[in-house]
C-alpha positions, 0 to 999 in steps of 0.5 A, a space after each residue: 901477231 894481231 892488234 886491237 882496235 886502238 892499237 890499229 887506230 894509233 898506227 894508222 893516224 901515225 902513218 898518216 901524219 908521217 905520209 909526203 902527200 906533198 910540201 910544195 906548194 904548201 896551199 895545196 898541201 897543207 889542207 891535206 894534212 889539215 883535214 886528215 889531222 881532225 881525227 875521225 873514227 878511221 873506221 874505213 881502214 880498221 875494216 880493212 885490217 879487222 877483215 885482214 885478221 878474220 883470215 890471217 895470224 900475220 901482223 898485217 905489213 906495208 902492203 895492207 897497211 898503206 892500202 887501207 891508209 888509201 880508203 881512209 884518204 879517199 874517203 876524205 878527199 870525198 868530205 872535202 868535195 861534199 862539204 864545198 857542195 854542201 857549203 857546210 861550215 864544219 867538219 868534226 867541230 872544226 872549219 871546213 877547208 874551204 872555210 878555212 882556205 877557199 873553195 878553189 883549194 879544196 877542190 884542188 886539194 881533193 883532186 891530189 888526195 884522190 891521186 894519192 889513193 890510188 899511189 897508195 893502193 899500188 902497194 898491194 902485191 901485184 897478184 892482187 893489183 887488178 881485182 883491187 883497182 876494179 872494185 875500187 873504180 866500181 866503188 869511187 863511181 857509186 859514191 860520186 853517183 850517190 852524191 849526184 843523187 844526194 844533190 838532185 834530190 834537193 831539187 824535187 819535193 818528195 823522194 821515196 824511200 826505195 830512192 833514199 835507200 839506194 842513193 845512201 847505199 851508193 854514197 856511204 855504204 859501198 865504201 864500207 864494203 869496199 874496205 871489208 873486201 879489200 882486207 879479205 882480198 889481200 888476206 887471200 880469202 876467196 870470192 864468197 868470202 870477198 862478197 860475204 864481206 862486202 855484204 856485211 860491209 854494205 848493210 851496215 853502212 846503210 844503217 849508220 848512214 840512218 843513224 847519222 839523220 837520226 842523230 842529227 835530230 836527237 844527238 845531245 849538241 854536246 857531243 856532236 860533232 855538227 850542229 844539231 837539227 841542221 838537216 832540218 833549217 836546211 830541209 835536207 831530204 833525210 829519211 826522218 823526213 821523207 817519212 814524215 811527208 810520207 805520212 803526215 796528214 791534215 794539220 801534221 801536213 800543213 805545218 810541215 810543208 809551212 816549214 819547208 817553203 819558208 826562206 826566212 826563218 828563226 832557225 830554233 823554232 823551225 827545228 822545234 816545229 818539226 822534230 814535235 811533227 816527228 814525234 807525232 808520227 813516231 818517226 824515231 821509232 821508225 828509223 831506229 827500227 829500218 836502221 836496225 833491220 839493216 844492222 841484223 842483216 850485215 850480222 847475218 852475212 858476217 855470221 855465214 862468213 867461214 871464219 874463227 867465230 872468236 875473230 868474227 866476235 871482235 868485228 862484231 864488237 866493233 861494230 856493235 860498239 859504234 852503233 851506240 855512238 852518240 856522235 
């Protein structure tokens, strides 16, 4: 018997908030329960389980459905970490952890939610145990190696695009892929499609990861979750604006690198002074179309995939209807 995504959405947040991460003591756990509580698309383990069904008629029981739990906790333990590096004051329009208690408990907090990841991704069958760790272990270094990219990016004045690419690839993208081949390794599907998965999984991330930098400069503030332009006041290295250093000439130039070394600034000015820079050199139209061309990709290798063309249809759907998310 399978579910729909919104049915799948509501047994995960339901098995989330049932979950004993812990009780005592309750600084430590109560920013668990806090930060899982502010919702998110949990995309991560609907991957897990729409990969699962691609493959199986069977109602997907504990040991997928905890182990795709694990990837979403994971993935919040990685927010929690990001945001005190960042020093970002809001997540999904709420006070950040460390905003809300202090940067030692969420550091702290984040180091048990990594611990029950991994608690949880022991409920795999044990034919599985092995190759799922491994992959996880590969996935979970990538990721903090593309944060330590992330935050050493902040340090030099131009990164290319090769090297934006790549650090998104590692920090965001494999773990969508990581979570596409956890549910077609536990569906017992085999190693070209574990890697199909993986790929569809990889390329469609990268294309969100652009979405997000180009939402954060054209969302409507109304419906994002963050404050609009802030990759800009903070000269964050998106691939808007490494295209734009790339290209921007003579005036364009001038006030763009004005911008960037200034300390103090009236922050709507600056936003305003930069996205008319963007619009100059048609920098919109230049992200939406890399993101698009990795969008087709990952559409390409779930096409390939040896699957139901009617489940595979469900995936893309899902997929298709989060590429036109607005926040």
């Amino acid at each position: 018997m399978q579910l729909s995504v919104s049915q799948y959405r509501e047994q995960i947040n339901e098995l989330l908030s049932e979950y004993d991460f812990g009780q005592s003591p309750d600084e430590l756990y109560a920013p668990i329960r806090y930060i899982l509580s502010l919702g998110g698309k949990r995309l991560r383990p609907l991957l897990v389980l729409l990969a699962y069904q691609l493959f199986r008629d069977d109602k997907p029981g504990d040991d997928v459905l905890v182990p795709a739990m694990a990837v979403e906790v994971f993935h919040n333990f990685t927010l929690m970490h990001d945001d005190i590096m960042d020093q970002a004051p809001l997540r999904r329009g709420k006070p950040t952890v460390h905003k809300e208690w202090n940067s030692n408990v969420a550091i702290l907090s984040g180091d048990v939610m990594l611990v029950r990841a991994y608690e949880m991704l022991l409920k795999v069958p044990a034919e599985y145990l092995s190759r799922v760790i491994e992959a996880f272990n590969q996935c979970a270094a990538e990721v903090c190696e593309g944060q330590q990219w992330d935050m050493n990016y902040e340090e030099v004045e131009q990164v290319s695009e090769v090297d934006y690419l790549e650090m998104i690839r590692q920090k965001t993208a494999v773990l969508l892929g990581f979570s596409l081949k956890l549910g077609t390794i536990l569906a017992g599907a085999d190693e070209e499609a574990q890697q199909q998965m993986y790929e569809f999984g990889e390329k469609i991330g990268v294309g969100f990861q652009l979405m997000d930098d180009w939402l954060d400069v054209y969302a409507d503030q109304g419906k994002f979750g963050k404050q609009v332009g802030g990759d800009i006041i903070a000269n964050k290295k998106t691939f808007l604006l490494i295209k734009a250093l790339e290209q921007a000439k003579d005036r364009e130039s001038e006030t763009l690198h004005h911008w960037l070394a200034q300390k103090e600034f009236d922050n709507e000015e600056k936003v305003v002074a930069v996205k008319e820079i963007y619009e100059k050199l048609s920098i919109s139209e230049q992200t939406r179309s890399k993101m698009n061309s990795y969008f087709e990709e990952g559409f390409q290798a779930l096409q390939a995939l040896s699957a139901s063309d009617e489940r595979k249809l469900i995936l893309r759907n899902f997929t298709e209807k989060l590429m036109k998310r607005e926040k």
